[in-house]
C-alpha positions in Angstrom: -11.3 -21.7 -19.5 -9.8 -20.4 -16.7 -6.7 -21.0 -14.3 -5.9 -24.4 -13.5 -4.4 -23.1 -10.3 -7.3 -20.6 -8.9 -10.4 -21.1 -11.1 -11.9 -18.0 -9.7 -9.1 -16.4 -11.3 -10.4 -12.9 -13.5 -9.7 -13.1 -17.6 -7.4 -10.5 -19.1 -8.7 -8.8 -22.2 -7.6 -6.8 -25.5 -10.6 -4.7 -26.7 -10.4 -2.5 -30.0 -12.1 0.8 -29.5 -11.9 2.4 -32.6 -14.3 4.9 -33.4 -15.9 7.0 -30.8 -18.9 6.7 -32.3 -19.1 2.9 -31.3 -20.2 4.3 -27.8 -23.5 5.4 -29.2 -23.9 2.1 -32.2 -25.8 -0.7 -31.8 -24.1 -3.4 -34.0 -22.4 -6.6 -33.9 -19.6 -5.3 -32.3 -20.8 -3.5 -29.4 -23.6 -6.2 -29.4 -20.5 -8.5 -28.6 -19.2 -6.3 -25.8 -22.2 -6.6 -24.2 -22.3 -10.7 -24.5 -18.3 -10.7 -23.5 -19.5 -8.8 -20.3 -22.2 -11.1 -19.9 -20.0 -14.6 -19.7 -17.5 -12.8 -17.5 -17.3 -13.2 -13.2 -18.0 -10.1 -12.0 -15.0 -8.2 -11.2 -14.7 -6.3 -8.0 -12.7 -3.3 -10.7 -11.8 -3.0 -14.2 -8.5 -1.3 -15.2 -8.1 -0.3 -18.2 -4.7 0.2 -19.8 -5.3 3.1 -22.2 -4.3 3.8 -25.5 -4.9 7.5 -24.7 -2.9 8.3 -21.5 0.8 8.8 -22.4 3.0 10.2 -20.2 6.4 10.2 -18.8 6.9 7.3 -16.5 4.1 5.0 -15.5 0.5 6.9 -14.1 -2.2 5.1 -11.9 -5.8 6.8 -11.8 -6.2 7.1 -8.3 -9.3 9.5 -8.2 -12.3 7.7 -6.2 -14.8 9.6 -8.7 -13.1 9.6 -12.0 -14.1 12.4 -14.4 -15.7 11.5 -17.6 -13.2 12.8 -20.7 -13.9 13.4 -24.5 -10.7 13.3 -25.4 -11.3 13.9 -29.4 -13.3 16.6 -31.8 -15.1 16.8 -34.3 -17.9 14.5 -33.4 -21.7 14.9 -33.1 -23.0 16.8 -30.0 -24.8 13.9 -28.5 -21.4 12.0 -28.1 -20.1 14.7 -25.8 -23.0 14.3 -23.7 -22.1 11.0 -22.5 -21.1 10.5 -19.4 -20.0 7.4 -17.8 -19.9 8.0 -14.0 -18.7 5.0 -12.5 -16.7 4.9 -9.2 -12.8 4.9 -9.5 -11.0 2.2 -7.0 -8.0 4.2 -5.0 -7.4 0.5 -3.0 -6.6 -1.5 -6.1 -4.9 1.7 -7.3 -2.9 1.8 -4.2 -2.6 -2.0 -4.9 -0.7 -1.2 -8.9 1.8 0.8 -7.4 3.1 -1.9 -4.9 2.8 -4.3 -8.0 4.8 -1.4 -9.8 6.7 0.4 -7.4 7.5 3.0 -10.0 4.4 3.9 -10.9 3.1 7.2 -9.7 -0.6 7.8 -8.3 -2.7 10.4 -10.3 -6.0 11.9 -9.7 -6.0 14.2 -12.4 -6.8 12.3 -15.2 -10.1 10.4 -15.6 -11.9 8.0 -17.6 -11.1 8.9 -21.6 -12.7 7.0 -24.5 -10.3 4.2 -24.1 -12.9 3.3 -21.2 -16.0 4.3 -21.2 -16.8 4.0 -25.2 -17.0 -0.1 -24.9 -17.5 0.1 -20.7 -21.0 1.7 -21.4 -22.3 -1.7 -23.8 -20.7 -4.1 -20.9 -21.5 -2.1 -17.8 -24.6 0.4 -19.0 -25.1 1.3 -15.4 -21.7 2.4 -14.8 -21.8 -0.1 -11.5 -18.1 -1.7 -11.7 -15.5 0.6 -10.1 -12.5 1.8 -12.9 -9.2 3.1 -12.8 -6.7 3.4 -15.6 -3.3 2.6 -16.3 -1.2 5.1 -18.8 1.3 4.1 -21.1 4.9 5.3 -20.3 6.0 7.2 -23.8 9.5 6.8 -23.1 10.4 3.0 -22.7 10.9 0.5 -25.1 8.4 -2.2 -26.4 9.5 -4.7 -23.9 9.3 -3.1 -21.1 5.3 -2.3 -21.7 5.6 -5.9 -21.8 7.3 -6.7 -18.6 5.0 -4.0 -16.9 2.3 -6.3 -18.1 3.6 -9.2 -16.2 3.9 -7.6 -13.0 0.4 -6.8 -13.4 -0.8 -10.7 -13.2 -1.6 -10.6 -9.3 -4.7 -8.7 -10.1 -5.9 -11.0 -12.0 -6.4 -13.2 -9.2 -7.7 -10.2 -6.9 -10.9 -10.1 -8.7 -9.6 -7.3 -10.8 -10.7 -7.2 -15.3 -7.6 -5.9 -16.8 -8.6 -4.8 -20.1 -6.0 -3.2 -22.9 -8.1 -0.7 -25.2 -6.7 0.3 -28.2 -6.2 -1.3 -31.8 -4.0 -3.8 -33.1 -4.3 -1.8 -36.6 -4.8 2.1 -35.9 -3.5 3.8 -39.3 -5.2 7.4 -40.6 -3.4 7.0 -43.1 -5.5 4.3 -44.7 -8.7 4.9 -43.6 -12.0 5.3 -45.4 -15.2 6.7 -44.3 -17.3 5.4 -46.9 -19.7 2.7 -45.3 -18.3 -0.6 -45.7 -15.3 0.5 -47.3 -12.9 -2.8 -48.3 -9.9 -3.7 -45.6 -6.2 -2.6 -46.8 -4.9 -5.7 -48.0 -1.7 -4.7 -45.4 -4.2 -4.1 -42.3 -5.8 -7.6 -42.8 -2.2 -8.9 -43.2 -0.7 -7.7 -40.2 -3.9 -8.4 -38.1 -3.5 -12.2 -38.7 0.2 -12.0 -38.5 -0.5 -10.7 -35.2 -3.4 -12.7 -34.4 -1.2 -16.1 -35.3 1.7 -15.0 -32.7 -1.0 -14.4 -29.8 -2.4 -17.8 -30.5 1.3 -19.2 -30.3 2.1 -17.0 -27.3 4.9 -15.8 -29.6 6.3 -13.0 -26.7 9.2 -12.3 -29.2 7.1 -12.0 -32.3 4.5 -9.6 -30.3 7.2 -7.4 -28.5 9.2 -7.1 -32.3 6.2 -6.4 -34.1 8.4 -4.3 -36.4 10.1 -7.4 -37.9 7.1 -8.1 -39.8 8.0 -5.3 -41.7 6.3 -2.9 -44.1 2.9 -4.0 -43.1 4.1 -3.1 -39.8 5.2 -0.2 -40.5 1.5 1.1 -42.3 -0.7 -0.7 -39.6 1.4 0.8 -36.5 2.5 4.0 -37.6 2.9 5.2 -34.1 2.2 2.0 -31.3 -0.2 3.6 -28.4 -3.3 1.7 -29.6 -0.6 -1.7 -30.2 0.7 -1.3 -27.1 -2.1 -2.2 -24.6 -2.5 -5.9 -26.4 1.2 -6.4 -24.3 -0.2 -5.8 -21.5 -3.2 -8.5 -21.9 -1.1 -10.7 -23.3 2.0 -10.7 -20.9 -0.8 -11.3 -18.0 -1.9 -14.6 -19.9 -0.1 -18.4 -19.3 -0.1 -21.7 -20.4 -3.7 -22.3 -18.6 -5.8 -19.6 -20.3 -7.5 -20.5 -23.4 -7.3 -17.9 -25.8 -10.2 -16.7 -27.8 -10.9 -13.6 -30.6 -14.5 -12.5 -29.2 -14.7 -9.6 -32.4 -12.5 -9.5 -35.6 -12.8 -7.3 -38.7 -11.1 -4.2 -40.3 -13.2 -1.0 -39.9 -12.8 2.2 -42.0 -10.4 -0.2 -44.0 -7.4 0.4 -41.3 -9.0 -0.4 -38.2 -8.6 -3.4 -36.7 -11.5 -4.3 -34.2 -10.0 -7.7 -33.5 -10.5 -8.3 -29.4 -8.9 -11.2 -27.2 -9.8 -12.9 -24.5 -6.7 -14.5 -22.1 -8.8 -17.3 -19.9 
């Protein structure tokens, strides 16, 4: 379903990432990345709002040829040989920081896993421009949120905005056995979460914390939460909402994605 009021309008997305090594699986979850892309328009640029850009103050990925960034160790060899070479967009770029006046343009960085580990099952040849979008590591919750807002325009510009990261991220709880059981907590907080998106609870999503010590195991530190905010502050009454993946991986991982419209 899209906007009643442009019905060319682009979706907004949350899409868990999780392991690395998703970039190279074949299984229902990147096999679902790569039906999400198919039932999409196709956007003119996809920026994605990464759970693995922090910084001081609000960065824009303004490099026309984006570098390709393993941003994590320990890993097979074959996963650092991926590349993902798609073209960056400096116009829409240039069009975030007139949305965000604040924001600061950045051709340093480049295209970490955040992207290019689900990008590669929805756009294999690497033929949709992307820029990203850090997260500011010195603001409060809400104002990620209000960020998010601002960001709506694109939406209408032709332009994906997809939030990677993971609505449950805890190390703490993980298990690398294969199909290791969920933590009790991570399933918890997932629907708790999952309930307030469905009821466009801003509050609820913005004060995660008040859901307390499931909370506080499932979001020990909030860069893979964060980028959901974004998604979901872009969203309005018109957009249908819809969980295109759920499931806890590793036991604390919560590959739950969301479509807005």
């Amino acid at each position: 379903m899209t906007s009643r009021a442009n019905p060319n309008r682009m979706p907004a997305l949350f899409l868990a990432h999780g392991n690395p090594m998703n970039a190279l699986a074949d299984n229902t979850f990147t096999r679902g990345l790569t039906a999400l892309a198919g039932d999409l328009p196709r956007p003119k640029a996809v920026l994605v709002v990464s759970a693995h850009w922090q910084t001081r103050g609000t960065h824009v990925l303004s490099s026309a040829n984006p570098r390709t960034i393993h941003d994590f160790g320990g890993f097979p060899e074959e996963l650092y040989e991926v590349q993902y070479p798609a073209a960056g967009s400096p116009e829409f770029a240039a069009c975030v920081c007139e949305l965000i006046p604040e924001a600061r343009a950045d051709d340093a960085w480049g295209l970490d896993h955040a992207s290019w580990s689900i990008l590669r099952h929805m756009w294999p040849d690497a033929d949709v421009p992307v820029f990203e979008l850090s997260l500011d590591a010195t603001v409060p919750t809400a104002v990620h949120w209000e960020l998010g807002t601002k960001l709506a325009p694109l939406r209408d510009a032709g332009v994906l905005v997809v939030g990677s990261g993971n609505i449950v991220h805890s190390f703490a709880g993980i298990s690398w056995e294969p199909d290791a059981p969920a933590k009790l907590w991570a399933e918890e907080f997932d629907a708790w979460i999952a309930d307030a998106v469905s009821r466009r609870d801003r509050d609820a999503l913005v004060n995660y914390e008040s859901a307390g010590t499931m909370a506080r195991l499932s979001v020990p530190t909030d860069e893979h939460y964060l980028p959901l905010l974004y998604a979901a502050a872009m969203s309005d009454e018109n957009d249908e909402v819809t969980f295109t993946h759920i499931g806890i991986d590793m036991s604390s991982m919560s590959m739950r994605c969301v479509r807005f419209g």
